[in-house]
C-alpha positions as CSV (number, residue, x, y, z in Angstrom):
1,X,66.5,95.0,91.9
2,X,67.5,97.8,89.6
3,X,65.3,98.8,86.3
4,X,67.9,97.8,84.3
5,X,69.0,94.1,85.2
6,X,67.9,91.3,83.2
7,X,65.5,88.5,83.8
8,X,68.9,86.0,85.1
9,X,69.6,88.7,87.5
10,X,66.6,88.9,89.1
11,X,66.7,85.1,89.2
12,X,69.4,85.4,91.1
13,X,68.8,87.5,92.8
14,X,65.1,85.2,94.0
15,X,67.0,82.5,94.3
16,X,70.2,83.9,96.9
17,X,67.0,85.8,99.1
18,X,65.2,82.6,99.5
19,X,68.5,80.5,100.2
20,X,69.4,83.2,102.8
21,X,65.7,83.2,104.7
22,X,66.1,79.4,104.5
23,X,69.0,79.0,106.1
24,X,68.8,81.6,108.7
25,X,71.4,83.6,107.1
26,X,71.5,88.0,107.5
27,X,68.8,87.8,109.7
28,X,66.1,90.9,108.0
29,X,68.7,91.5,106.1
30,X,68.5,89.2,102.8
31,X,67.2,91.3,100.5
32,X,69.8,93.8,101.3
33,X,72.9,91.3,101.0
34,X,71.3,89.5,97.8
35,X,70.9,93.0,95.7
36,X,74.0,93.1,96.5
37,X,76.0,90.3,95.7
38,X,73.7,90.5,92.2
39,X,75.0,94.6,91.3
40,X,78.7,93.1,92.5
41,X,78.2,90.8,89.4
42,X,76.7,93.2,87.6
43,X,79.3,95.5,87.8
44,X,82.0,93.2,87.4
45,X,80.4,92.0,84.2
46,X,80.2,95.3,82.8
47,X,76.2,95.4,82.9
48,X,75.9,98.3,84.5
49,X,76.2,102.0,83.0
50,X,79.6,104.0,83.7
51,X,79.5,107.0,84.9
């Protein structure tokens, strides 16, 4: 995760990595696809710095 996300971030982004390995999901991928889905929703929320 990026420096700059917050501690419900990175829960997220824990939690969508460990649902992924679980259910067989982006096969050595998961860490990839869950950072992200997490800066998708950082972005969107306007967490992130413009440029």
């Amino acid at each position: 995760m990026p420096s700059g996300s917050n501690p419900k971030r990175e829960r997220e982004y824990l939690a969508l990595k460990t649902e992924f390995k679980k259910d067989h999901r982006y096969p050595g991928r998961e860490e990839e696809v869950a950072a992200r889905i997490v800066n998708k929703q950082r972005k969107r929320a306007g967490e992130t710095k413009a440029s």
